[in-house]
C-alpha positions as CSV (number, residue, x, y, z in Angstrom):
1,X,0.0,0.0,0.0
2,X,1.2,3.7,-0.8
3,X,-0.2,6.1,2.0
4,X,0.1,10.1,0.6
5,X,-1.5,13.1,1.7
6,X,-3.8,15.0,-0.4
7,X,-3.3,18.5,-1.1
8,X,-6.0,20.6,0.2
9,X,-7.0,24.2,-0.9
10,X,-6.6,26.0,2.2
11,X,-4.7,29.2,1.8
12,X,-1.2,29.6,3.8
13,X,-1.3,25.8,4.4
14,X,2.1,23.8,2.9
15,X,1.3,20.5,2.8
16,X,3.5,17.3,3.9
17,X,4.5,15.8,0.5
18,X,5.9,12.5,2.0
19,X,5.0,8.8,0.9
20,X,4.8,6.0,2.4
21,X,5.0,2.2,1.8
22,X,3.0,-0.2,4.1
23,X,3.9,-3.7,4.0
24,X,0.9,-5.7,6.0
25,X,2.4,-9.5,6.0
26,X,-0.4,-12.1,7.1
27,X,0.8,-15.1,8.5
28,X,-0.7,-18.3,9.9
29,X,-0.2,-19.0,13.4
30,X,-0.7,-22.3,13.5
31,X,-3.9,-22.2,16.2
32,X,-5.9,-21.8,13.7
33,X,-5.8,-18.3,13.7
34,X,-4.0,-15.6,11.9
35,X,-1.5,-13.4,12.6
36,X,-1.0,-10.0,11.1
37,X,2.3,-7.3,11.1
38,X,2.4,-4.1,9.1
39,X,6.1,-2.2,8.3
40,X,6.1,1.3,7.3
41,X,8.5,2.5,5.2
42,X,9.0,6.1,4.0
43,X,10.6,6.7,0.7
44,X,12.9,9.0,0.3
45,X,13.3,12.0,-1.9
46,X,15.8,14.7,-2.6
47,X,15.6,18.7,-2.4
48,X,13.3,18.7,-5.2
49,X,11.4,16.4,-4.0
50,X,12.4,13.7,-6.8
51,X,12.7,9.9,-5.4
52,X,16.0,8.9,-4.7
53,X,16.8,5.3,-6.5
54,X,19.9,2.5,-5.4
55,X,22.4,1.4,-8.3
56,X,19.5,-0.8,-10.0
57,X,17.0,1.8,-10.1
58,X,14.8,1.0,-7.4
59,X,12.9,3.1,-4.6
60,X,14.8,3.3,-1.5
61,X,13.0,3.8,2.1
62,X,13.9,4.9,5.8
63,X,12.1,2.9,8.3
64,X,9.4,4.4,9.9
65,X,7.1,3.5,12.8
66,X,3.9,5.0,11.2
67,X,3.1,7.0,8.4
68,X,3.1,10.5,9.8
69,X,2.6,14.1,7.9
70,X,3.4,17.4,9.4
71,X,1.7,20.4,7.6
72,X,3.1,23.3,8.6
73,X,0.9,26.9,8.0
74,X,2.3,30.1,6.7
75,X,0.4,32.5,5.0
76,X,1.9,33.6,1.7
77,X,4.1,36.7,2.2
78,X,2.3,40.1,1.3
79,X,2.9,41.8,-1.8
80,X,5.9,44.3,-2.5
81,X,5.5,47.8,-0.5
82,X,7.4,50.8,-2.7
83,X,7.9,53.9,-0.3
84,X,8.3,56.5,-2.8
85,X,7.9,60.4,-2.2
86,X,7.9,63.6,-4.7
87,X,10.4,66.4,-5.3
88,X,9.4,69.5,-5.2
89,X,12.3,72.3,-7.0
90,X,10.9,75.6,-7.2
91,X,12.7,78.6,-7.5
92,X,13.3,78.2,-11.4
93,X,16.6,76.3,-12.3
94,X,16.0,72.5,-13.2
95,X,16.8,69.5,-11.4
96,X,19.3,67.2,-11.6
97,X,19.2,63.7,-11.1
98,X,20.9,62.4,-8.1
99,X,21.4,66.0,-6.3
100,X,19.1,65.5,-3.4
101,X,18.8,62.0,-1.4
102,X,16.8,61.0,0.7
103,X,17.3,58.4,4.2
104,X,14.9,55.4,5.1
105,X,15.1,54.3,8.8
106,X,13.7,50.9,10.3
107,X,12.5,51.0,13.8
108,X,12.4,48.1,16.5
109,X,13.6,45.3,13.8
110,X,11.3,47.0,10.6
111,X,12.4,45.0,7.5
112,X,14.4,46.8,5.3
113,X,14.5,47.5,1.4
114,X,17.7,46.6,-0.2
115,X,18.7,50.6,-0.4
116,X,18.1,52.7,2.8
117,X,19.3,55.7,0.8
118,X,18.6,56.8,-2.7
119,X,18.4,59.8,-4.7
120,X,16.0,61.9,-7.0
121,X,15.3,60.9,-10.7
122,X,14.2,63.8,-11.7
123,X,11.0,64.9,-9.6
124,X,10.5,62.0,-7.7
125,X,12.2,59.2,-5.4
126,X,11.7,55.5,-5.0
127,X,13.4,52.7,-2.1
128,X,13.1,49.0,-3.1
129,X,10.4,46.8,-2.6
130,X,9.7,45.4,1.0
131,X,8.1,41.6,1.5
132,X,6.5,41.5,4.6
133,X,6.4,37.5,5.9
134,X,5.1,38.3,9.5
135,X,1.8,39.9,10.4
136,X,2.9,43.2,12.5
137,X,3.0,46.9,12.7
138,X,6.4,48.2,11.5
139,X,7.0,51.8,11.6
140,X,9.9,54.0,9.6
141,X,10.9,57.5,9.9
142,X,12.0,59.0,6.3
143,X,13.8,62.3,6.0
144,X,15.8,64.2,3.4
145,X,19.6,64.2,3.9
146,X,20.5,67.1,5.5
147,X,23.5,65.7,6.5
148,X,26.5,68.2,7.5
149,X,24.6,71.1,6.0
150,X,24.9,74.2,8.4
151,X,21.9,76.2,10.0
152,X,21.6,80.1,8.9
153,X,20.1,83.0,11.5
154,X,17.0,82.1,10.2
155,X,16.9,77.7,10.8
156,X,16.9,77.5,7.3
157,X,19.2,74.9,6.0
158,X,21.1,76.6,2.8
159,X,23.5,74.8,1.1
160,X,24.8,76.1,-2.9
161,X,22.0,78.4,-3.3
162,X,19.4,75.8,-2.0
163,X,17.3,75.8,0.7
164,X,16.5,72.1,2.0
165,X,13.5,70.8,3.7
166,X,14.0,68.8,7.2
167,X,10.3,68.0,7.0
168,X,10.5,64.5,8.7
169,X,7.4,61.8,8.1
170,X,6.7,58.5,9.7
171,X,5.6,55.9,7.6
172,X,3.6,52.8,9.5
173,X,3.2,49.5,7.5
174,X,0.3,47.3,9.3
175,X,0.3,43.3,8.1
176,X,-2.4,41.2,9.2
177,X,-3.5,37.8,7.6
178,X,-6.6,37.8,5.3
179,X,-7.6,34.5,4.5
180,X,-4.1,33.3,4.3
181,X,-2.5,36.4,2.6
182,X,-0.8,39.0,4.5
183,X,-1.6,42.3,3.4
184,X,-0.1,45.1,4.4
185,X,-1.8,48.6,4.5
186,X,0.6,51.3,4.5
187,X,-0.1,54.9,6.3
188,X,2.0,58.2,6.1
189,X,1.9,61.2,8.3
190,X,4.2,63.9,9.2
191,X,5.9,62.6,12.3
192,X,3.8,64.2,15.3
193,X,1.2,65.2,12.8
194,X,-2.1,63.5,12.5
195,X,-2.9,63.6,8.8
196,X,-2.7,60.9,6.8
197,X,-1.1,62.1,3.3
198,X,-1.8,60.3,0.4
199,X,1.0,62.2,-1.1
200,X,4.0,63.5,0.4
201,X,7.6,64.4,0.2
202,X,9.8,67.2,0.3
203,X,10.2,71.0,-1.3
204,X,13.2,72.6,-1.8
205,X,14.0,76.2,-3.5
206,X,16.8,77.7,-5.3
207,X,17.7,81.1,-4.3
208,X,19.2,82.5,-6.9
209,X,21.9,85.4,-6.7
210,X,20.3,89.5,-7.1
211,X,20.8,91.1,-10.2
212,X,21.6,94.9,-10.9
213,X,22.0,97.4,-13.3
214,X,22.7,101.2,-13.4
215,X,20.3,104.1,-15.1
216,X,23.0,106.9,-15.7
217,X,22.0,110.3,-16.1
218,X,23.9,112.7,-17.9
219,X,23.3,116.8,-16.9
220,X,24.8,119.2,-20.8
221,X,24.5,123.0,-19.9
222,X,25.1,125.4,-22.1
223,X,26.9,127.3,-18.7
224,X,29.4,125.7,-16.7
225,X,29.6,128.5,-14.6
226,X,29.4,128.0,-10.7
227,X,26.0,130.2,-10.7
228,X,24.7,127.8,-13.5
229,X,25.6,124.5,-11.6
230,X,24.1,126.1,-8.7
231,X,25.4,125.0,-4.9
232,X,22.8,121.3,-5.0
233,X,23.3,120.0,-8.1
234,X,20.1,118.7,-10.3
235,X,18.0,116.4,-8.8
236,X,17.0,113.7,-10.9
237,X,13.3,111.4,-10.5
238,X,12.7,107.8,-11.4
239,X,9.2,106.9,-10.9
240,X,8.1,102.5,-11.5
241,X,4.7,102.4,-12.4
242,X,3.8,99.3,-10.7
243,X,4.6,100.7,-7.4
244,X,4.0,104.2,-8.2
245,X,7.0,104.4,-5.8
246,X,10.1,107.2,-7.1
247,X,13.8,107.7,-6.3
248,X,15.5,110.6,-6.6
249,X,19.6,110.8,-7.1
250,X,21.3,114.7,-7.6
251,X,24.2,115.1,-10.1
252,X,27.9,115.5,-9.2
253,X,30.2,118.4,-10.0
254,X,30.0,116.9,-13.3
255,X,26.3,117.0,-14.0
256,X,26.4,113.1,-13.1
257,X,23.9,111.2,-11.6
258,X,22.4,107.4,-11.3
259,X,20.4,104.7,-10.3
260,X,21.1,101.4,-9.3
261,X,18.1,99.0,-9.4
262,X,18.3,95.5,-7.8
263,X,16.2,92.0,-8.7
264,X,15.2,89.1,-7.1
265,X,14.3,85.9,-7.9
266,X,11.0,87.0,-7.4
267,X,10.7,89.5,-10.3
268,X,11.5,86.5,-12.8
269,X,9.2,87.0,-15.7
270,X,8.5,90.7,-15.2
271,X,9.0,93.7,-16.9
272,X,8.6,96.4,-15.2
273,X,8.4,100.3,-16.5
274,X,10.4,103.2,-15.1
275,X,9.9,107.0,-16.3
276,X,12.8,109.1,-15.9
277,X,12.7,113.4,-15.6
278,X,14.5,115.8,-14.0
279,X,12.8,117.6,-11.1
280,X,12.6,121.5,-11.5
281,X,10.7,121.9,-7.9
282,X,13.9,123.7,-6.7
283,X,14.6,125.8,-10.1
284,X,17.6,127.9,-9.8
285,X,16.6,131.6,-11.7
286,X,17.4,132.1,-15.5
287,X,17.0,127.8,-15.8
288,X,15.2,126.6,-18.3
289,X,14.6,123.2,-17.6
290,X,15.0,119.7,-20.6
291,X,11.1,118.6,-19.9
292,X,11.7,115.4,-21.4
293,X,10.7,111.9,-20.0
294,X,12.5,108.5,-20.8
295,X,10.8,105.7,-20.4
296,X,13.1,102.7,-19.2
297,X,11.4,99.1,-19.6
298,X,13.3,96.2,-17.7
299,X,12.6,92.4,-17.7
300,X,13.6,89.8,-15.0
301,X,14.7,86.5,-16.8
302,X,16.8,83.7,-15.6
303,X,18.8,80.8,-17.0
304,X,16.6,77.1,-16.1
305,X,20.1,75.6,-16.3
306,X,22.1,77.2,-13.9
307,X,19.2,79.6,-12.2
308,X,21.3,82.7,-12.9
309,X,19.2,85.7,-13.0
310,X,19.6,88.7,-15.8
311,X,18.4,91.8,-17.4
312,X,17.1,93.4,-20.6
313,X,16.9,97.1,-20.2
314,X,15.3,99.2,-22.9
315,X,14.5,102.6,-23.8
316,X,11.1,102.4,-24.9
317,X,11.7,99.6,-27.9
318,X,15.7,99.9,-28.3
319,X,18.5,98.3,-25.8
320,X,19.4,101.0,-23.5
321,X,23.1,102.5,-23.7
322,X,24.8,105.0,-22.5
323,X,23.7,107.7,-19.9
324,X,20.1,109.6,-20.7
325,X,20.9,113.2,-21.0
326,X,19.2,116.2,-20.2
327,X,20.1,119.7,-21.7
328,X,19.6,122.6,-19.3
329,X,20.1,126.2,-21.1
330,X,21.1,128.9,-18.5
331,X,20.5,132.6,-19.3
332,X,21.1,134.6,-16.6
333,X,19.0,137.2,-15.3
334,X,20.6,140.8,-15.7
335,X,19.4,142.6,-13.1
336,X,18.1,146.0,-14.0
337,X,19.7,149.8,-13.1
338,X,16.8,152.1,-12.2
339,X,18.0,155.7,-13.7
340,X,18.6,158.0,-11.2
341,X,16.0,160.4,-10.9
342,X,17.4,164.1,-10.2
343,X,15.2,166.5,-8.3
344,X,14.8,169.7,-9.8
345,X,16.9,172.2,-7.5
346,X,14.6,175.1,-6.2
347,X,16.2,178.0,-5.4
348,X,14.3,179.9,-2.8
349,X,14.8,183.3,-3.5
350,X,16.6,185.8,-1.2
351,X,14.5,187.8,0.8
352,X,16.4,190.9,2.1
353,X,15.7,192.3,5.1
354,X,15.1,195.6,5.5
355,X,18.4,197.2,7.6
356,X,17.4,198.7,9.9
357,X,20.0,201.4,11.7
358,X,19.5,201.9,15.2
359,X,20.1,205.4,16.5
360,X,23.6,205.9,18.0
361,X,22.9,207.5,21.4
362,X,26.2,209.6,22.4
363,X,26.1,209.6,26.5
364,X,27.0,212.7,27.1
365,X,30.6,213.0,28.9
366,X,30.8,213.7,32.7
367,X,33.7,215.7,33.5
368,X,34.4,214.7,37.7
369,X,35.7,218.2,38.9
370,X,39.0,217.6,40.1
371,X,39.3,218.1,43.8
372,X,42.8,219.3,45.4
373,X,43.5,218.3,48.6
374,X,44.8,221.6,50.6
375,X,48.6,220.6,51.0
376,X,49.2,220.7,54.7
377,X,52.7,221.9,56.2
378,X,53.4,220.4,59.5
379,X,55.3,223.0,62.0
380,X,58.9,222.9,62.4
381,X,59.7,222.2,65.6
């Protein structure tokens, strides 16, 4: 007799695939009865399962007490888990392949893909497959590689023009058995978050370097003179329509003035329109003033290669070069002498007086009659 086990249907179960050979020997045992023995032998087979035959080709057996079969129940594994994320690259230079990576960590035992690290192609990133065996919950923390890249005054981490992301998410695979299949249900969520995202990943944005360029202004006068250049100089405005904002810059000793305009990465794509005149609000006498107004046109592009930003400045439809002038004409106010005005002389005329003689009054002379004093002669004695 051949004793084999039938394979069932049930999921997860791997059935015992042994065969046996039973050898029931009936004998008589002479009381007029019979007497029966059974020997169990259990062929053998190879790795593959194959019989094993002896030098003439036969079957060959271990001994065996009983024909036993041990099943053994394992549901099948689950099928392949990716972890994959997306690349976000704003700021207007392309990506490269392989310049940002990215750092898969297994916690408490988690199975592991075959790469814990791997890098961008293109906008998006991708680890190896994961088989889980085992039902279980196995969690993972994934994070950008931020590795050695140094914190500026703001906590941004700036590397090469590049600000990084150190947005970490936890990724929890849950494997339970359905029916004899493990599946495994994978959840992501910013780690201390409570969202689950159905997408995720991580931004980053290239800063690229400010871009200037210079409006010169030019001041011709027909009058060098120091009266003509006056003690402030010309004052100069530029006005941006956008903003309706306007600077103001005065000329040198030389009649030389400018503006220097500055762009960020956040003007790419703009043009934006200036309108140049001078300002006459402090006119200097006998100036008579250029009233024209330039207007000065200037886009933002930028190179998608290397991010670098730069400028086309025009005046009105041309390429702008040179310094814009202005032509003051100076004619100096004479000041005017009033003739002097003379005054008739009027002469009063002479009035003469009358002269008038006054009597001259003679006092008449008084003649003192001269008195002799009688000479006295003292008496000899």
């Amino acid at each position: 007799f051949w004793i084999e086990e039938v394979a069932g249907s049930i999921s997860g179960m791997v059935y015992d695939g042994a065969k046996y050979r039973v050898t029931i020997e009936i004998t008589d045992n002479g009381l007029g009865g019979l007497d029966q023995s059974v020997v169990y032998e259990k062929l053998t087979v190879d790795s593959n399962g194959d019989p094993i035959l002896d030098a003439e080709g036969n079957f060959t057996f271990d001994a065996a007490v009983s024909a036993d079969f041990e099943n053994r129940y394992a549901a099948a594994g689950s099928d392949p888990v990716i972890i994959a994320g997306n690349k976000t690259f704003l700021g207007g230079r392309d990506i490269v392949d392989g310049e940002f990576s990215f750092v898969l960590t297994g916690l408490n035992g988690a199975p592991m893909p075959g790469n814990a690290t791997v890098s961008n192609v293109g906008y998006i990133f991708t680890f190896e497959p994961i088989t889980f065996i085992k039902e279980g919950t196995y969690v993972y923390t994934l994070v950008e590689n931020i590795e050695g890249i140094e914190v500026d005054a703001n906590g941004d981490y700036i590397k090469d023009g590049v600000k990084y992301d150190p947005t970490e998410f936890t990724v929890t695979v849950t494997v339970t058995d359905v029916g004899g299949k493990l599946t495994a249900v994978t959840d992501v969520k910013k780690t201390g978050g409570t969202e689950s995202l159905t997408e995720y990943g991580f931004t980053n944005v290239f800063i690229p370097e400010a871009v200037s360029t210079t409006i010169e202004v030019d001041k011709v006068l027909n009058d060098l003179s120091e009266e003509a250049l006056g003690e402030a100089g010309f004052v100069f405005a530029l006005y941006r329509v956008d903003t309706q904002e306007t600077l103001f810059a005065t000329s040198d000793v030389e009649g030389k003035a400018s503006f220097t305009l500055t762009f960020l990465g956040t003007d790419v794509g703009n043009t934006y329109e200036y309108r140049l005149s001078e300002d006459d609000s402090a006119a200097i006498e006998g100036m008579t003033y250029d009233p024209t107004v330039y207007t000065v046109f200037i886009t933002v592009n930028q190179d998608s290669a290397t991010g670098a930003l730069s400028l086309e400045v025009k005046l009105g439809t041309e390429a702008l070069t040179g310094a814009l002038a202005f032509v003051n004409i100076y004619d100096p106010v004479v000041p005017t002498t009033e003739p002097e005005t003379t005054e008739p002389e009027t002469t009063e005329p002479e009035t003469t007086e009358p002269e008038t003689t006054e009597p001259e009054t003679t006092e008449p002379e008084t003649t003192e009659p001269e008195t002799t004093e009688p000479e006295t002669t003292e008496p000899e004695t």
